[in-house]
N, C-alpha and C positions, 0 to 999 in steps of 0.2 A: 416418532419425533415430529415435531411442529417442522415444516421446513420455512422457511421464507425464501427471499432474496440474497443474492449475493452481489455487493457492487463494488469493483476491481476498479482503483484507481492506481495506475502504474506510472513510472516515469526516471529520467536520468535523477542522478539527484541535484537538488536546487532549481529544479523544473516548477517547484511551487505547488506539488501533490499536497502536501502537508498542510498548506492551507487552504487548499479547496476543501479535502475532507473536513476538518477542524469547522469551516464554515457549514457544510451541510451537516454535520453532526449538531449544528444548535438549530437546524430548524427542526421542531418537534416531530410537523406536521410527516414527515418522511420517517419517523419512529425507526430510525437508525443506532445501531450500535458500532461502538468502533472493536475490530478483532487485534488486537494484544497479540502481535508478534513476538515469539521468543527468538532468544537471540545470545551467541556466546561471546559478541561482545563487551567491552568496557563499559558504563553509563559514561555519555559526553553530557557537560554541563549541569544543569537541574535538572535531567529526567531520572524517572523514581518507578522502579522496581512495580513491575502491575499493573501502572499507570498508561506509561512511555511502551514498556518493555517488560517480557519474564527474562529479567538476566540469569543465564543458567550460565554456571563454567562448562569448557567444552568437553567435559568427561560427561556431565547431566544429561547434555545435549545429545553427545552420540549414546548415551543409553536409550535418551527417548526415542530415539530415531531405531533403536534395535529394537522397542518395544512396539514400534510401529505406531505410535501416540501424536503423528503429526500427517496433518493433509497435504502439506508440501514446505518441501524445505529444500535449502542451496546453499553449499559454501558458496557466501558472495565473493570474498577474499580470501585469499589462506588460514586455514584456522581460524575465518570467522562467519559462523553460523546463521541462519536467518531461517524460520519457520514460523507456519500456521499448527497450532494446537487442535485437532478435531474436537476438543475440549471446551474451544474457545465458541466453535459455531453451534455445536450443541448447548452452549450456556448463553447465546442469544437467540438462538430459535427458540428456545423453552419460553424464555419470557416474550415471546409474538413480536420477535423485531427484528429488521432486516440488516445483514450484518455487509459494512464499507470496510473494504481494507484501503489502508496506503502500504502499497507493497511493489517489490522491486519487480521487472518486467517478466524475468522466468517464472518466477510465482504467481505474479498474476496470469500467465498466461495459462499452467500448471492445473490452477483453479477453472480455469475457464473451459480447459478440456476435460478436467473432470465434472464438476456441473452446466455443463452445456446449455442445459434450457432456463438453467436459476438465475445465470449470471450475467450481467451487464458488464463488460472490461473497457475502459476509459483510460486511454494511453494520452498522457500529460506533456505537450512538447513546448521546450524551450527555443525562444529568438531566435535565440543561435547557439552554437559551441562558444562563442567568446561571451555573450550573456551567461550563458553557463558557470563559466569559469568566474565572472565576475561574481555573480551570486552566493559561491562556495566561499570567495574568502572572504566575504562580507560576512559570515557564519562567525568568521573568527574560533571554528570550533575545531579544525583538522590543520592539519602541517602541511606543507605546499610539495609535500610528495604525495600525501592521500588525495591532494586536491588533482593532481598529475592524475595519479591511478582513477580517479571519479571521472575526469574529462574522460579520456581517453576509453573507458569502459562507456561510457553514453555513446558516443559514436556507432556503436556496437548494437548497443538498445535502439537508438533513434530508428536503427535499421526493422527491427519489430514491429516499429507502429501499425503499419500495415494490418496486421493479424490481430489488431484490437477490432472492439465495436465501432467505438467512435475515438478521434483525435481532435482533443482542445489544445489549441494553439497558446499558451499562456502568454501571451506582447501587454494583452491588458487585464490586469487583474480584474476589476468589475465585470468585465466581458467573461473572463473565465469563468467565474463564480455565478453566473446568470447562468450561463451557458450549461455549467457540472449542473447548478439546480433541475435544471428545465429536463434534462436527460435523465435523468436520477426521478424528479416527478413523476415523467412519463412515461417511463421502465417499468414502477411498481404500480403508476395505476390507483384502479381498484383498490388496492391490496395497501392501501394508506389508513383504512379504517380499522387493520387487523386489528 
């Protein structure tokens, strides 16, 4: 198999990973794929099946997991499921491009100690816990109890950063997105002409 890259963007959520990746997936020139996390949750809002997510119900899900068909995976929450497809990185290495997750901090890290020498991990931090908080209900997309259970599990995460490669401080988005570029450039290198 073709290997590439692997670049680990992790973070609490509303930490602003989502649009760091989303940004470095439109520049060409870093021939990035994004890896499609499966997932036994609900779709929130307009995300779509293959796109966003493989919504799998969680019977699918712990099949796959007994098949052994996932590079890592976590109940993030009770009964709800979050995993990498070995499927997914074998279907962008084949086509010669280096694959960015936006992925929660266990998995990223998960990833990182099993490709050790592939992977870049970029732990995504927020202002603050009250920026945090503020960010999530601006979502408009969770109940102010999930938004409770997201703080409160970041606090958790922030304590990780540590054990990434590098830590982007999100206060300013342009900065951040310069910054995700510049590290992501200089990661693969060479390896931009694949």
């Amino acid at each position: 198999m073709n290997e590439g890259k692997l670049i680990v963007f992790s973070a609490p959520s509303g930490s602003g990973k989502t649009t760091i990746v989303q940004h470095l997936l439109g520049k060409k020139e870093l021939k990035l794929d994004f890896s499609i996390s499966a997932t036994s949750r609900q779709p929130r809002g307009d995300e779509v099946d293959g796109k966003d997510y493989y919504f799998l119900s969680l019977e699918e899900f712990k099949k796959k997991i007994k098949a052994d068909e996932f590079l890592e995976w976590e109940e993030v929450y009770r009964d709800n499921f979050y995993g990498t497809l070995k499927s997914e990185i074998e279907r962008i290495w084949k086509e010669g491009k280096h694959v960015i997750f936006d992925i929660d901090v266990v998995g990223g890290l998960d990833i990182k100690n099993i490709y050790p020498e592939q992977t870049l991990a970029v732990f995504v931090k927020p202002p603050s816990i009250e920026e945090l908080k503020i960010r999530l209900k601006k979502r408009k997309t969770e109940t102010p109890d999930k938004i409770n259970m997201r703080v409160a599990k970041a606090s958790i995460e922030l304590a990780t950063a540590p054990q990434f490669d590098f830590i982007i401080e999100n206060n300013n988005l342009e900065i951040a997105l310069n910054e995700a570029y510049n590290l992501v450039a200089n990661y693969i290198g060479t390896n931009t002409g694949k």
